[in-house]
ZAGU-27934 format. One record per atom (N, C-alpha, C): residue number from 0; residue in three letters; atom name; x negated, y negated, z negated. Coordinates in Angstrom, 3 decimals. Each point is the difference from the previous one (the first is absolute). Last residue first. Example, Ala and Ser with C-alpha at 12.3 -4.5 7.8 and 13.67 -1.06 7.14 Angstrom:
% ZAGU-27934
    k    r   a        c1        c2        c3
    1  SER   N   -12.850     2.250    -7.080
    1  SER  CA    -0.820    -1.190    -0.060
    1  SER   C     0.770    -1.090    -0.730
    0  ALA   N    -0.290     5.720     0.070
    0  ALA  CA     0.890    -1.190     0.000
    0  ALA   C    -0.900    -1.200     0.000
This chain:
% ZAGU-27934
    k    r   a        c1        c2        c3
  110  UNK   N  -112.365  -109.175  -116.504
  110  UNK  CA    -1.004    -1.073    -0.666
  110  UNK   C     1.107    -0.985    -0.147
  109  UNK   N     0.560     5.556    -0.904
  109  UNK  CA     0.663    -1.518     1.191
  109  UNK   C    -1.322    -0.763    -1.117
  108  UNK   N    -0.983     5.305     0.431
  108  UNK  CA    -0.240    -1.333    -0.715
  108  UNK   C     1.049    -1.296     1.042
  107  UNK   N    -0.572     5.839     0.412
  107  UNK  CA    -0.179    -1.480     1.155
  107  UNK   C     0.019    -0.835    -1.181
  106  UNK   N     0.483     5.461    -0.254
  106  UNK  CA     0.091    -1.219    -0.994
  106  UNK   C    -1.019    -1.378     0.112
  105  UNK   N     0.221     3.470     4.029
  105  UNK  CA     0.234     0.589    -1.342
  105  UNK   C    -0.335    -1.650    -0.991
  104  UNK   N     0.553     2.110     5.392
  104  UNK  CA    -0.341    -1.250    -0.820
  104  UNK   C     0.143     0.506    -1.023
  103  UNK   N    -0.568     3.014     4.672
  103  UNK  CA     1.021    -0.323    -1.285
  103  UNK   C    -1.125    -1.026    -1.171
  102  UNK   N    -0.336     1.410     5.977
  102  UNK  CA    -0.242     0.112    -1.617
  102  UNK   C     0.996    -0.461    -0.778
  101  UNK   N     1.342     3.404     3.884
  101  UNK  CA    -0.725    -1.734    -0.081
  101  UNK   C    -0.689    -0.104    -1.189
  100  UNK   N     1.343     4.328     1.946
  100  UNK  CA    -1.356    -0.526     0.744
  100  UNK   C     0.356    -1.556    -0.556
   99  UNK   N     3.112     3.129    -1.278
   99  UNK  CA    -1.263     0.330    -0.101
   99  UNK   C    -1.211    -0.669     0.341
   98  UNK   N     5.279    -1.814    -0.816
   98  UNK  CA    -1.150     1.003     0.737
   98  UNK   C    -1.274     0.610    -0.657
   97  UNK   N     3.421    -3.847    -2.079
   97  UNK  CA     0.581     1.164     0.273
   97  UNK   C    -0.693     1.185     1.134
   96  UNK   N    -2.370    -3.171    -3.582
   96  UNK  CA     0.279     0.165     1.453
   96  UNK   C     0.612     0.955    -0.164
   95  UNK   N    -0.127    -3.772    -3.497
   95  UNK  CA    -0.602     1.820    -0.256
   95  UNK   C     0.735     0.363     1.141
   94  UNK   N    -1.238    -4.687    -3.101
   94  UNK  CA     0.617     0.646     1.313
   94  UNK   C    -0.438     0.928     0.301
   93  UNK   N     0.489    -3.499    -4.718
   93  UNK  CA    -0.793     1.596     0.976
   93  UNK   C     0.573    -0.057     1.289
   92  UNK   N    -0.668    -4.327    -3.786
   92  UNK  CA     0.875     0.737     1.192
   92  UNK   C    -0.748     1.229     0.401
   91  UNK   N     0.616    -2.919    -4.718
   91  UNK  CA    -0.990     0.328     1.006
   91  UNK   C     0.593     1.366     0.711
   90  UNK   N     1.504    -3.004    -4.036
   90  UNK  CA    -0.629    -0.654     1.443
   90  UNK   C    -0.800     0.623     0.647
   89  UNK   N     2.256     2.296    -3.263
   89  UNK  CA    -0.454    -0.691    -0.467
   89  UNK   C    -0.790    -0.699     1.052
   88  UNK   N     2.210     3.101     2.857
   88  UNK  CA     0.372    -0.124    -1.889
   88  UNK   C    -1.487    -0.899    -0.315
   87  UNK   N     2.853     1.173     5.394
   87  UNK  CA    -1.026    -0.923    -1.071
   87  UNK   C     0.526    -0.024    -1.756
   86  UNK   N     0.228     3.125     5.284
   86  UNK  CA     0.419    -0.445    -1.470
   86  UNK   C    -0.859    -0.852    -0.376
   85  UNK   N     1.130     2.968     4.799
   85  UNK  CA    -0.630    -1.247    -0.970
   85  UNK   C     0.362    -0.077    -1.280
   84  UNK   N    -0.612     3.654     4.684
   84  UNK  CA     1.273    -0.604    -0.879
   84  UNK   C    -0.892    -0.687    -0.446
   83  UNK   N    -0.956    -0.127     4.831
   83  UNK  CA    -0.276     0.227    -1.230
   83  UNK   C     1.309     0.119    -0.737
   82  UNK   N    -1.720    -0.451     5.551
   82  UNK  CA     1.388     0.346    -1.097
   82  UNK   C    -0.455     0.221    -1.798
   81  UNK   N    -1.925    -2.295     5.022
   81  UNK  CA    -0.349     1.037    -0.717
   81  UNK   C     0.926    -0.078    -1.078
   80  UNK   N    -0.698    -0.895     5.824
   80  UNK  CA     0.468    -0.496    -1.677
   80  UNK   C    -0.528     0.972    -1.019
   79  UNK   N    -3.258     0.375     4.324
   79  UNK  CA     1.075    -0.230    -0.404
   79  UNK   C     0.739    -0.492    -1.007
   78  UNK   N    -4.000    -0.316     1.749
   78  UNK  CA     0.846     0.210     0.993
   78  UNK   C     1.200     0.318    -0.162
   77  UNK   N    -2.934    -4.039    -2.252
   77  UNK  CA     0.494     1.452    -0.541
   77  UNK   C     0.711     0.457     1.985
   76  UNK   N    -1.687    -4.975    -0.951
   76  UNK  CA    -0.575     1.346    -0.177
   76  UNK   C    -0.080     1.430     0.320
   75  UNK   N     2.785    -3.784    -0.502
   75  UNK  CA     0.382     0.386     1.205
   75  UNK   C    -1.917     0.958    -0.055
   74  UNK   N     4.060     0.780    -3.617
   74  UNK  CA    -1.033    -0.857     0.103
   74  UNK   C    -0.467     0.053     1.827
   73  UNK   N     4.318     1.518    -3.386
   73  UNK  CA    -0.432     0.002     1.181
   73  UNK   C    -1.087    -0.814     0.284
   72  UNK   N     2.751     3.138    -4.595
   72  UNK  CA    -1.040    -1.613     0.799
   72  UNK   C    -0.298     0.412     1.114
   71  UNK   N     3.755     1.601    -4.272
   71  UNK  CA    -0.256     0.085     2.245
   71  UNK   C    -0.840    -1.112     0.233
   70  UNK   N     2.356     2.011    -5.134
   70  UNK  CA    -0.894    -1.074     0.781
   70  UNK   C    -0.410     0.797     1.309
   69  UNK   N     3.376     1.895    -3.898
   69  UNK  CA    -0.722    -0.018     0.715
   69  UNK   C    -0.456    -1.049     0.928
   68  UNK   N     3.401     0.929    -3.550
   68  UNK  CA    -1.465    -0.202    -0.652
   68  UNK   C    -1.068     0.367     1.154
   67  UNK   N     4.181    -1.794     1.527
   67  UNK  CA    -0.295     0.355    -1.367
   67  UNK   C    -1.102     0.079    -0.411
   66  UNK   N    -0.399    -2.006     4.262
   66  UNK  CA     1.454     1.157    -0.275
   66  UNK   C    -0.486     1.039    -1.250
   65  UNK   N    -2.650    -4.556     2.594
   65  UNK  CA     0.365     0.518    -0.711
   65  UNK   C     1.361     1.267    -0.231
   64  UNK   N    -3.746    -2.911     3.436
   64  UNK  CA     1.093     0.154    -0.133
   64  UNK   C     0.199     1.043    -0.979
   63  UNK   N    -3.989    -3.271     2.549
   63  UNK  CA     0.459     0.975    -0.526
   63  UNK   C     1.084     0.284    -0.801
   62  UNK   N    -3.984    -1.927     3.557
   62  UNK  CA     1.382     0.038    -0.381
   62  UNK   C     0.181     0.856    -0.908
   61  UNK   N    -4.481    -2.484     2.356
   61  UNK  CA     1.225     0.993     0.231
   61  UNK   C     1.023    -0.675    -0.811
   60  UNK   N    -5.974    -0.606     0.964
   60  UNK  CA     1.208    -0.751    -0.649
   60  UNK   C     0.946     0.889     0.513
   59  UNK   N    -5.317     0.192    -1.409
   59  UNK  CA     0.803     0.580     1.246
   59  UNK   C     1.575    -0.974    -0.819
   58  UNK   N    -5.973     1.063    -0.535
   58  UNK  CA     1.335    -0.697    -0.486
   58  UNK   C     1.043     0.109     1.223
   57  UNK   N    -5.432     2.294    -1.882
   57  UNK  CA     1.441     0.117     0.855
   57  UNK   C     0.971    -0.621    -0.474
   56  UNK   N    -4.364    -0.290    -2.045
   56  UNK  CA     0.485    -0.778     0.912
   56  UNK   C     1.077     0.172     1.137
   55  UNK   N    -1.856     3.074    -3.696
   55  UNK  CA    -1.130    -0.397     0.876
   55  UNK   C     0.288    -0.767     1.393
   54  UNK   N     2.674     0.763    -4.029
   54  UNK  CA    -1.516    -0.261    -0.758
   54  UNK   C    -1.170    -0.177     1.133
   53  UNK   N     5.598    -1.094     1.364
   53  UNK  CA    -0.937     1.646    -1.162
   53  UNK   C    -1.206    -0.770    -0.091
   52  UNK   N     5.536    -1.251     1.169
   52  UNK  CA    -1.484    -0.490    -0.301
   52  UNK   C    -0.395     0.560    -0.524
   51  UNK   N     5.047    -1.562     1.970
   51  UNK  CA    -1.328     1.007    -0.285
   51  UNK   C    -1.213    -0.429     0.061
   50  UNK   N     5.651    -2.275     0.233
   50  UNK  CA    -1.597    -0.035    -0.108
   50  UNK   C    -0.610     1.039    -0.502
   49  UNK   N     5.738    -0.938     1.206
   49  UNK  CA    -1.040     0.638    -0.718
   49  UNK   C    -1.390    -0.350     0.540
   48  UNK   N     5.467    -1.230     0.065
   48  UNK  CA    -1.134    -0.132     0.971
   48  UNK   C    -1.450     0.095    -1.304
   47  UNK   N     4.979    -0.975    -0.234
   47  UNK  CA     0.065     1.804     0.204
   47  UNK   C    -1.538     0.056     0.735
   46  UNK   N     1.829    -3.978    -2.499
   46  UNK  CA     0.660    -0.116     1.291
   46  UNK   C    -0.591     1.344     0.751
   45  UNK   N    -1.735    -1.301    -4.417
   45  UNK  CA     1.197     0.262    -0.184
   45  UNK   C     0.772     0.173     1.134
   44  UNK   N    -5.156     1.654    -0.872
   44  UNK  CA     1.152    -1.215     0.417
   44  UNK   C     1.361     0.344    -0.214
   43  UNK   N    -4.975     2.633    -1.223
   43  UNK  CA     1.167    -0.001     0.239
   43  UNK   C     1.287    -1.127     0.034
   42  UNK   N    -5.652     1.828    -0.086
   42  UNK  CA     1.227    -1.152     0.186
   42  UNK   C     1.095     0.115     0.751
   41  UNK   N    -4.324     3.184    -1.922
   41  UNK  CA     1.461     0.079     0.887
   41  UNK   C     0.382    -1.353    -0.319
   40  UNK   N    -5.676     2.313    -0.500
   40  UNK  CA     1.377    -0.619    -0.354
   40  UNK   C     0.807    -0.550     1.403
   39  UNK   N    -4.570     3.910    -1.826
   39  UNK  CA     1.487    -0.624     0.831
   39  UNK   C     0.351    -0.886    -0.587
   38  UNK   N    -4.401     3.854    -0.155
   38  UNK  CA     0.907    -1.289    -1.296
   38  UNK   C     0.845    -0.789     1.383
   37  UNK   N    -1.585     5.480     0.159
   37  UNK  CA     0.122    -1.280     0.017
   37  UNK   C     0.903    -1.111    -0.330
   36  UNK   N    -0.562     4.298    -2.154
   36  UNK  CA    -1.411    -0.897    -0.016
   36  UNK   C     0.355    -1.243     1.080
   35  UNK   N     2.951     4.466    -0.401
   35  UNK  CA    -1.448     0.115     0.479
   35  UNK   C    -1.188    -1.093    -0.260
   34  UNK   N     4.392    -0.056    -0.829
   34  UNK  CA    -0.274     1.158    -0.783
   34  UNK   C    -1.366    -0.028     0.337
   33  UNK   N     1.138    -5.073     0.932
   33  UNK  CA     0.165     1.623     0.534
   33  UNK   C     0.294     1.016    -1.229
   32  UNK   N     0.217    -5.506    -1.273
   32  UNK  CA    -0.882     1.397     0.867
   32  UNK   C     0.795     1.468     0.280
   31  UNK   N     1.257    -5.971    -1.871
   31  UNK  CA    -0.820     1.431    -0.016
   31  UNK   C    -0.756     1.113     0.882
   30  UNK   N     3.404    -4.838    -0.941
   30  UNK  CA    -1.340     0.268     0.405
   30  UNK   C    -0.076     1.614    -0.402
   29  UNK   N     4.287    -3.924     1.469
   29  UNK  CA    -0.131     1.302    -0.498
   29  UNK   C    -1.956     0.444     0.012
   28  UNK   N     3.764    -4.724     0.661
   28  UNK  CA    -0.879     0.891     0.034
   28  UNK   C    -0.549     0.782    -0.743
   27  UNK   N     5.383    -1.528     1.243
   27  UNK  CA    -1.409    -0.558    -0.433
   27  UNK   C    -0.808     1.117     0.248
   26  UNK   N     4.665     1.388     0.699
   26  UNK  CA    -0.136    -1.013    -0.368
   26  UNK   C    -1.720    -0.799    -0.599
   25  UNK   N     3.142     4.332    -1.067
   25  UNK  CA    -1.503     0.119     1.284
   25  UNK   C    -0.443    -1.494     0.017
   24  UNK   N     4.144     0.962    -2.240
   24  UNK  CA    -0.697    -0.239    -0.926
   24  UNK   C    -1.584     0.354     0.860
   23  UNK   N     5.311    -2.265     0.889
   23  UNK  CA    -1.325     1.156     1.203
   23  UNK   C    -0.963    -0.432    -1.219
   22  UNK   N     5.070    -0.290    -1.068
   22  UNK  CA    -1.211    -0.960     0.107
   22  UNK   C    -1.070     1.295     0.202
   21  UNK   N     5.023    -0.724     1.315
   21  UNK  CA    -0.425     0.430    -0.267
   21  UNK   C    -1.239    -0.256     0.294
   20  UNK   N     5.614    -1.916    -0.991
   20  UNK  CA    -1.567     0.102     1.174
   20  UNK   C    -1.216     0.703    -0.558
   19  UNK   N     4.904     0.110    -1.627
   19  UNK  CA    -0.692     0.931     1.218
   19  UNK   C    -1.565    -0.410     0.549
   18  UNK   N     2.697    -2.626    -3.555
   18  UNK  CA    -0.610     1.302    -0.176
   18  UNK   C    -0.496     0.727     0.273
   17  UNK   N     0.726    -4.511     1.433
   17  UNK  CA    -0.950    -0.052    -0.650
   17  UNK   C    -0.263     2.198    -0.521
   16  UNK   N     3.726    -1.693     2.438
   16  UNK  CA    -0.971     0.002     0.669
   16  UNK   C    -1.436    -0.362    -0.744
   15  UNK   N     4.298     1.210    -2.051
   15  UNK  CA    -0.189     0.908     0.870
   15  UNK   C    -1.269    -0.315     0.845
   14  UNK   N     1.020    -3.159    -3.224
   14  UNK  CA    -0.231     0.952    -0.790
   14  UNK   C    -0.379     1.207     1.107
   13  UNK   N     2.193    -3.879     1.732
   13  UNK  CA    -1.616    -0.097    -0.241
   13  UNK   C    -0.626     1.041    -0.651
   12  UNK   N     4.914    -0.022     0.846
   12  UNK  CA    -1.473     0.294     1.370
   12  UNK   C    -1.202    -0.079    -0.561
   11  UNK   N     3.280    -0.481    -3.110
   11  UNK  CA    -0.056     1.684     0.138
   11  UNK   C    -0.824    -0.013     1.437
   10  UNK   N     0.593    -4.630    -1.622
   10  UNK  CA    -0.602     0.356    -0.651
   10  UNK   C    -0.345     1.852    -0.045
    9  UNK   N     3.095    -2.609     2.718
    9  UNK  CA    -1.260    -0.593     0.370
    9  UNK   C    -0.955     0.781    -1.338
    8  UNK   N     4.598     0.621    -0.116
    8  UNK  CA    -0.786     0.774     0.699
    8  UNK   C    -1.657    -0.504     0.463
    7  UNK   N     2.443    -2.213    -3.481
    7  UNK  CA    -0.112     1.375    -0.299
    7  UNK   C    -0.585     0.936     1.361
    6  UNK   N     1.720    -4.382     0.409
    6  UNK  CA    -1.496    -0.167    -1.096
    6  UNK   C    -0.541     1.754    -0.246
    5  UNK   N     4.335    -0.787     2.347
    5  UNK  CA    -1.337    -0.201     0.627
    5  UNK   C    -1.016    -0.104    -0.440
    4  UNK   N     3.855     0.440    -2.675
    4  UNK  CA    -0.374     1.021     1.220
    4  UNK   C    -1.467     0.195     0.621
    3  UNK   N     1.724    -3.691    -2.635
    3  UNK  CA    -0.433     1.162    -0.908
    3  UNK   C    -0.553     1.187     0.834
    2  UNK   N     2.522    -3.555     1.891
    2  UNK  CA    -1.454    -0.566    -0.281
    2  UNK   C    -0.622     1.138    -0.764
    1  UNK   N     4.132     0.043     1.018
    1  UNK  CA    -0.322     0.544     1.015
    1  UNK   C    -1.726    -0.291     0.168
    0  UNK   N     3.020    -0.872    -3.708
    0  UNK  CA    -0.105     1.430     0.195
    0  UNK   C    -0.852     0.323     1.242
């Protein structure tokens, strides 16, 4: 009985810690462009650490942190963070500045 037990809880942890964990679909690299035309790509790491890169050799490295459907990149670039919401449908990521003044990505390609 007491073997039953234990078989049993070892199996409601794993279930609990396989359920909760939650898979970062940002994760790899992202190519596209501006609204405006310029062409970008995001590498996105699994250890919260992001890569930039535009068309006319600006590369920059940061951070970036997720809360729901919103993304926070900190590049050391940028003066400041920049807050997007995100989505990705049919593999391809938008980011759409919560400001006025950042740009917004529109349907990114993962490579």
């Amino acid at each position: 009985m007491k073997k039953y037990l234990l078989n049993s809880l070892i199996v409601f942890t794993l279930i609990l810690v396989v359920g909760c964990g939650k898979s970062n679909k940002l994760v790899g690299t992202w190519n596209g462009s501006t609204l405006d035309g310029l062409e970008t790509t995001f590498v996105f790491k699994k250890n919260g650490s992001v890569e930039y890169k535009n068309q006319f050799g600006i590369n920059s490295e940061g951070t970036y942190k997720i809360d729901g459907d919103k993304v926070t990149i900190s590049l050391k670039s940028w003066d400041d963070d920049k807050v997007y919401d995100f989505s990705i449908k049919d593999n391809k990521l938008s980011l759409t500045a919560t400001d006025k003044y950042s740009p917004s990505y529109k349907e990114m390609i993962k490579k």
